[in-house]
C-alpha positions in Angstrom: 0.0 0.0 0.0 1.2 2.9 -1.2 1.6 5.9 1.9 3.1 8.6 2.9 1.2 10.6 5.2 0.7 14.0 3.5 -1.3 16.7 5.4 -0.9 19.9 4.8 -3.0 22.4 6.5 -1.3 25.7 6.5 -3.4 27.7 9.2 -0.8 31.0 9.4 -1.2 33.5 11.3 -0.1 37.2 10.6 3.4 37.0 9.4 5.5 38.2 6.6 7.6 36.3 4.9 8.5 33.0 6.9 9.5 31.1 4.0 13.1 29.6 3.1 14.9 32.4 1.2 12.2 35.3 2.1 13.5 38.1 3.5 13.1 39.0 7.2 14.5 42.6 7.7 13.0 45.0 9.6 10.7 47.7 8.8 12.6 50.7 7.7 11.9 54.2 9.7 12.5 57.5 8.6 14.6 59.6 11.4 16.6 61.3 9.2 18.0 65.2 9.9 15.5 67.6 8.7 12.7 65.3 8.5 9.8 65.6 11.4 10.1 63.3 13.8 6.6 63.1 15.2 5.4 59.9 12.8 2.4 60.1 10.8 0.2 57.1 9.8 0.9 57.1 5.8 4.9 57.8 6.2 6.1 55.5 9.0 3.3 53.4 10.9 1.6 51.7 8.0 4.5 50.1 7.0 5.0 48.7 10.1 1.5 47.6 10.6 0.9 45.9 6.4 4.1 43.7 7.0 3.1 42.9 10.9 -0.7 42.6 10.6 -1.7 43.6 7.0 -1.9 40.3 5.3 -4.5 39.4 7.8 -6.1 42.8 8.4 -7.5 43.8 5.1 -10.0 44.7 3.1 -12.1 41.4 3.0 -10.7 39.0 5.2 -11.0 37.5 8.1 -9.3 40.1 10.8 -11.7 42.7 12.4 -10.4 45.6 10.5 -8.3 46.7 7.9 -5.2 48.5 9.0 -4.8 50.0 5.1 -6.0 53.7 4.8 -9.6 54.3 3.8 -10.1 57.9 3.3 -13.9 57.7 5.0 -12.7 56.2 8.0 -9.9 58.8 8.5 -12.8 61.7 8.0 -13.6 62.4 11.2 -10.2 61.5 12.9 -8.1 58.3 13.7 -10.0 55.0 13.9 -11.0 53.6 16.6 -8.7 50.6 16.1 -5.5 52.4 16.2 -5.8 52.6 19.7 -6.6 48.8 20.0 -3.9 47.4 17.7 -1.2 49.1 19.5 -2.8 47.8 23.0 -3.3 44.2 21.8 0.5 44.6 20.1 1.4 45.7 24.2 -0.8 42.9 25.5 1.8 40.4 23.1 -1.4 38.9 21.8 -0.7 40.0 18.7 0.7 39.6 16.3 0.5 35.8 17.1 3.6 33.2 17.7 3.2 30.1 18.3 6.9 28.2 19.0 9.1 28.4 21.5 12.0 30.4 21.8 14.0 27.5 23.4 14.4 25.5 19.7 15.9 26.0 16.6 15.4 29.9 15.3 13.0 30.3 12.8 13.0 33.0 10.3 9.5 35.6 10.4 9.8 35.6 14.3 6.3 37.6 14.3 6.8 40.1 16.8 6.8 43.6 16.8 10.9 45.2 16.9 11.4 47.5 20.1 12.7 49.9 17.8 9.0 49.7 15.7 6.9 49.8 18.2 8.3 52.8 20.1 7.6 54.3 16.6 3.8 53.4 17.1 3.9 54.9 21.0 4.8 58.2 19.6 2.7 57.8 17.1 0.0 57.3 20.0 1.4 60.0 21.8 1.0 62.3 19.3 -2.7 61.5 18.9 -2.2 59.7 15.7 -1.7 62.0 13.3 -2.4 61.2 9.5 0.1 62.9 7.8 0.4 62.8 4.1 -1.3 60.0 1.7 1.6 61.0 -0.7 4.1 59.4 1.8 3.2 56.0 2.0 5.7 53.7 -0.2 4.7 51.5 -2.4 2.9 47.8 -0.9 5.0 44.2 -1.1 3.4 41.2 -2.2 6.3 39.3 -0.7 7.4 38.3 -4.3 10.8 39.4 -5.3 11.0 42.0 -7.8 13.7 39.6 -9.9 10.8 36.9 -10.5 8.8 38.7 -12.8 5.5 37.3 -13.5 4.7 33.9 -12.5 5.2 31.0 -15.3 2.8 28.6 -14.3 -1.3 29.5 -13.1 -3.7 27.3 -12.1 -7.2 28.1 -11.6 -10.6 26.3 -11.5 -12.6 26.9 -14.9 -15.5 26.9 -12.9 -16.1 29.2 -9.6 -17.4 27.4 -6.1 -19.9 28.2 -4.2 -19.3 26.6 -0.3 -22.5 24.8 1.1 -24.1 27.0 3.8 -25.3 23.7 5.2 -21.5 22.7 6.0 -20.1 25.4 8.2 -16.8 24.2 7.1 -17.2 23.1 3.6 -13.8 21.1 2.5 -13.6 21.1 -1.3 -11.0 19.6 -3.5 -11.2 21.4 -7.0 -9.0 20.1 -9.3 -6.8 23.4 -11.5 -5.2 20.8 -13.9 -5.8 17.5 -14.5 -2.4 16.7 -16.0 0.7 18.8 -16.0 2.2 18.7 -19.6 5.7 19.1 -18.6 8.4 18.5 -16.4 9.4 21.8 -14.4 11.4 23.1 -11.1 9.7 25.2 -9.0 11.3 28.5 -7.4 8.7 29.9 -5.7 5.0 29.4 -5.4 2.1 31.4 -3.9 -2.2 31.1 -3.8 -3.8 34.1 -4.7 -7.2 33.7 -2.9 -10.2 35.0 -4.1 -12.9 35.0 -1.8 -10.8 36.1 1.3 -14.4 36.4 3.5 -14.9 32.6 3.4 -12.0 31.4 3.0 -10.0 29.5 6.4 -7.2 27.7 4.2 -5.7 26.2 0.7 -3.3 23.9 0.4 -2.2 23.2 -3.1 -1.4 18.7 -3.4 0.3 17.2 -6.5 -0.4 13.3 -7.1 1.3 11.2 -9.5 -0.2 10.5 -13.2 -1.1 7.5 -11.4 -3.6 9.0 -9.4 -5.2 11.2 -12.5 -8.0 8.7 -13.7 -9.0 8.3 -9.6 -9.4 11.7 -9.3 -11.0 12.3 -12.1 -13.6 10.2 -10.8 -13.9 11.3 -7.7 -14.4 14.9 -9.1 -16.8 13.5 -11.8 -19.2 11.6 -9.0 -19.6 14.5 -7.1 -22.2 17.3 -6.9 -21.0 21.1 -8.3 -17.6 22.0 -8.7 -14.6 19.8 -6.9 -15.5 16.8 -4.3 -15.6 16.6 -1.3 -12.3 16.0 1.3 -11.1 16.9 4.9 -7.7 15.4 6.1 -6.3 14.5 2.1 -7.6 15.2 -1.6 -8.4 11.5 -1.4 -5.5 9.2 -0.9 -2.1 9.8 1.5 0.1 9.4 -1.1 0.1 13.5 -2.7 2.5 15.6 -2.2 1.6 19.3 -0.5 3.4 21.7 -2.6 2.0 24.9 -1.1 -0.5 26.5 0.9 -2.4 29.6 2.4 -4.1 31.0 5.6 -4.6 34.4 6.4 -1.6 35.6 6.8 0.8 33.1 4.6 3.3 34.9 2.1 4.7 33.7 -0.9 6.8 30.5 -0.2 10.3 31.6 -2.2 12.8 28.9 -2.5 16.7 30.7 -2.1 19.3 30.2 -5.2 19.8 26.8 -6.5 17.4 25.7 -4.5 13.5 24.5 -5.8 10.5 21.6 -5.7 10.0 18.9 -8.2 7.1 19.3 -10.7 7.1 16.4 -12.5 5.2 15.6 -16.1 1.8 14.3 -15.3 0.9 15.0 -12.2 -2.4 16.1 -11.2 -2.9 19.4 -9.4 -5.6 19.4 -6.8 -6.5 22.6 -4.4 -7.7 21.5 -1.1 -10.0 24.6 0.0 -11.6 25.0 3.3 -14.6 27.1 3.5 -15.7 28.7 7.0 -19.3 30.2 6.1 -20.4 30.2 10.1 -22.4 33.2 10.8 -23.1 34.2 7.1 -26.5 34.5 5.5 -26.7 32.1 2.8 -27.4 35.0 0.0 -24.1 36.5 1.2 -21.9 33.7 0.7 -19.7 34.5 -2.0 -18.3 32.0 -4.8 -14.5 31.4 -5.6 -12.0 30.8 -7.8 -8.5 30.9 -5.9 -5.5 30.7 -8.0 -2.1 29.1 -7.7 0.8 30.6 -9.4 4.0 28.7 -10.0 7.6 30.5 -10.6 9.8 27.6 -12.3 13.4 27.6 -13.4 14.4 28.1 -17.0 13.2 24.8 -19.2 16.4 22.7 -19.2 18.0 23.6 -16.1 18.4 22.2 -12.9 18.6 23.6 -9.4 21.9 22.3 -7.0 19.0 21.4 -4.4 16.1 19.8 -4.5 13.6 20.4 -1.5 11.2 17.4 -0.1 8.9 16.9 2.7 9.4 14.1 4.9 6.6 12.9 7.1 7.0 11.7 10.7 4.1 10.7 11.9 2.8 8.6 15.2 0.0 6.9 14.0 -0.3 4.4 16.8 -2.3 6.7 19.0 -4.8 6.0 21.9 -6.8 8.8 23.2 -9.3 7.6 26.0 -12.6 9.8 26.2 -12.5 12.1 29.0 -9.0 11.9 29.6 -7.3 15.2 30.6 -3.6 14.4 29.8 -2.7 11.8 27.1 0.7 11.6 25.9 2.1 9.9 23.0 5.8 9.2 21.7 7.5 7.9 19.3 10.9 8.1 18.3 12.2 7.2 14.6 15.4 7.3 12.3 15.9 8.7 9.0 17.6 5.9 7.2 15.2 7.6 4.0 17.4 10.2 3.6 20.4 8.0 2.4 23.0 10.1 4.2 23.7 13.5 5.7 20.8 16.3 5.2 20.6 19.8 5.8 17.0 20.0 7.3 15.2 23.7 6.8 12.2 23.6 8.4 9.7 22.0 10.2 5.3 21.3 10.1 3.6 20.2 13.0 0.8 19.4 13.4 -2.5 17.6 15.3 -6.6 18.4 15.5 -8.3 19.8 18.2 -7.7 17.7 21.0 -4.0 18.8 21.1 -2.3 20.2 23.7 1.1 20.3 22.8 3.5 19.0 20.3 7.6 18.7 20.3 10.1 17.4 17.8 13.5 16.5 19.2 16.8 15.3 17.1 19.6 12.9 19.9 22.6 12.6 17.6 24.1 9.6 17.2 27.3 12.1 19.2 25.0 12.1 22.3 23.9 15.6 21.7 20.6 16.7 21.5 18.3 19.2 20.0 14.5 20.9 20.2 13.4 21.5 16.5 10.2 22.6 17.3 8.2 22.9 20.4 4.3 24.3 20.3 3.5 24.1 24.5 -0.1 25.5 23.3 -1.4 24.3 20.8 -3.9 26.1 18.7 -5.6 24.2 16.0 -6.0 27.4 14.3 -2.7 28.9 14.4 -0.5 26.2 12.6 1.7 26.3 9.8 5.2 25.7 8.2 8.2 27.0 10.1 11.5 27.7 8.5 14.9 27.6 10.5 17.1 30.9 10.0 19.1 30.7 7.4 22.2 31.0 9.7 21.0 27.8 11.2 22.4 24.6 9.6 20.5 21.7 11.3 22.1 18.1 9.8 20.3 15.1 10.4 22.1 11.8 9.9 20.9 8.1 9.3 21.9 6.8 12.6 20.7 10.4 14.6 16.6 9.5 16.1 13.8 12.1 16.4 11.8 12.3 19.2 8.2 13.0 18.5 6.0 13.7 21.6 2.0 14.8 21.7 -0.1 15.7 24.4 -3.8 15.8 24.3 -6.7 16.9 26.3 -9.7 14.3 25.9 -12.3 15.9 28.6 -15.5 17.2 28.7 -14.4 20.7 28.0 -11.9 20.3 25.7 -14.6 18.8 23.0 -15.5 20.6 19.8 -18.9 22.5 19.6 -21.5 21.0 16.7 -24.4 23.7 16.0 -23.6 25.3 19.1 -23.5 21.8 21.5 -20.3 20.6 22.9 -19.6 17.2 22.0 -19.5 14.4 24.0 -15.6 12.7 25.1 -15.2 9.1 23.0 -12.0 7.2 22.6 -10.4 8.5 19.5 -7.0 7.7 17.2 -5.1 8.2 13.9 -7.5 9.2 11.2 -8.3 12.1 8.9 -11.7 12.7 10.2 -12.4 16.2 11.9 -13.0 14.1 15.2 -9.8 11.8 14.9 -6.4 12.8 15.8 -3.2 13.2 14.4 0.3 13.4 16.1 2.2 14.8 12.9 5.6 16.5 12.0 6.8 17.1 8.6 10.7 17.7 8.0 11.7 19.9 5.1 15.4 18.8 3.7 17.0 19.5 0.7 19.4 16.8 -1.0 21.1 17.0 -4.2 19.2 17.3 -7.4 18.4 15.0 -10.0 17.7 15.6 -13.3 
């Protein structure tokens, strides 16, 4: 049986650019001789608030309200939610972080500088003075300038309307049945389209194998796409890519990309999150995916992969409070020394906690990633910095360890009634569990 464990769910949280080779520099501030150093809203405290909070707070998505300057709103003075951001950026509840500072560093750290955020005090202080629309630079789409416009777009010919019956509506559409070339990806983003509705995207390549399987499954079901939760129908896909409020483009450094091979099937895993929305309100979609690849012909010096580690063997008894699970495996896969870049945790809602340790086969040891609280909603890919170089060898073991809370109230809520506690394991299901990391390495490249 063919498996290799692929879930994806990229649930980011505000952040800028925590991808390998994305930048990570801080906001630049104007204190210059000559220039007024009371800061205004357009010249130096939007920039710092689109690259901290904008990709989640903005017109039409998911955030309370839009940090980007609307004209109306500024009419009769400040906002009212100037005031809150910088309090809730005091209170350290946002923006949100959810590692701990005792592993590996990770690149986007998203946290506000000292250095910005005594800018947005005296910006308080002031009384939060607008200054000059003219002033503001231009936005970032977290895309280098040197890319150009993508090669490669995927989109659905048809647009999807979610099910106002399913609060959370999980649709596979499928943007291209059969990639007509081979190709090396550089850098890969989803451009989503109906921002109100939408809670993630995850973008899954399956071998030719698979095309004529999902084909069918697409053709059996009702509307656009088909139906899926945990996979876009079997374990063995590949997740190339994803989005969640917040997520930047993910841009691979030099010499370094993903595998597209000739073939495959593209499939978007969307989930919809309608709760609360009239039915006449919800709004149809047609997210896009768009592909930077590498010249035709050439090859990268590294190739990137995801490697899953998962603990399937899991035993959650209802209305226990404290259930841990461990495993601990070795990488003979990897044929050899690896340079691992990042990590991908990830469980349901019953989690608590979840840690990844490396032991070298030296007797040393080291935390990859540790989540202490776990939010089912604030997951996502985690890149090491760059100055980091974390090698994993055949013989070194990693150290998974879950922790999950099976009580009364830590159950979900089904149309507003909290669930009973019932023994649950491994499985895709929105009720099952999962005790999941993914490794991100990068070996030499084939041809």
């Amino acid at each position: 049986m063919r498996a290799s464990w692929w879930l994806f769910v990229f649930l980011a949280g505000c952040t800028r650019d925590p991808a390998p080779g994305g930048a990570d520099t801080d906001v630049a501030v104007d204190d210059s001789d000559g220039v007024d150093a009371t800061p205004t809203y357009h010249r130096d405290v939007l920039p710092i608030l689109d690259a901290r909070c904008g990709a989640c707070h903005t017109a039409g998505g998911q955030a309370p309200f839009d940090v980007h300057y609307d004209a109306a709103a500024w009419a009769s003075g400040p906002p009212a939610w100037t005031a809150a951001a910088i309090a809730a950026i005091d209170a350290g509840t946002m923006p949100p972080w959810s590692p701990s500072d005792d592993c590996v560093p990770m690149q986007g750290v998203r946290e506000v500088p000292q250095a910005e955020l005594s800018v947005l005090h005296a910006w308080a202080d002031a009384g939060f003075p607008e200054g000059d629309v003219a002033d503001e630079p231009a936005p970032s789409d977290g895309v280098p300038d040197t890319l150009g416009e993508p090669d490669l777009v995927f989109r659905s010919d048809v647009a999807y309307t979610p099910d106002p019956a399913a609060p959370d509506d999980y649709r596979c559409i499928v943007v291209d049945p059969s990639v007509d070339a081979d190709a090396w990806v550089r850098a890969v983003t989803v451009a989503p389209d109906a921002r109100r509705v939408l809670h993630h995207v995850i973008l899954y390549r399956l071998d030719a194998a698979w095309a004529d399987d999902v084909v069918g499954w697409d053709a059996a079901a009702d509307g656009v796409g088909y139906p899926c939760f945990g996979s876009p129908g079997t374990w063995d896909a590949e997740a190339m890519a994803g989005w969640a409020p917040g997520q930047r483009p993910e841009v691979y450094g030099e010499g370094v990309a993903r595998r597209l091979a000739k073939g495959s099937v593209l499939v978007l895993q969307v989930h919809y999150n309608t709760l609360g929305l009239d039915p006449s309100a919800i709004p149809s979609d047609r997210t896009a995916v768009e592909l930077w690849t590498l010249p035709e012909g050439e090859t990268p010096q590294l190739e990137v992969r995801s490697i899953p580690l998962p603990d399937t063997d899991l035993n959650i008894p209802a209305g226990d409070p404290n259930v841990v699970e461990e495993s601990t495996v070795s990488l003979g896969q990897l044929n050899g020394l690896r340079r691992t870049i990042g990590v991908f945790p990830h469980m349901h809602t019953l989690g608590t906690s979840i840690r990844l340790d490396v032991a070298h086969s030296d007797g040393s040891s080291q935390c990859l990633v540790d989540i202490p609280d776990w939010n089912f909603a604030w997951q996502q890919a985690y890149f090491f910095d760059e100055a980091e170089k974390v090698l994993i060898r055949n013989d070194d073991e990693l150290k998974l360890r879950c922790t999950f809370d099976n009580s009364p109230a830590h159950q979900q809520s089904v149309n507003g009634v909290l669930q009973e506690p019932r023994q649950v394991g491994w499985g895709e299901g929105t009720h099952d569990e999962m005790c999941l990391v993914y490794l991100y390495v990068t070996l030499p490249a084939q041809p």
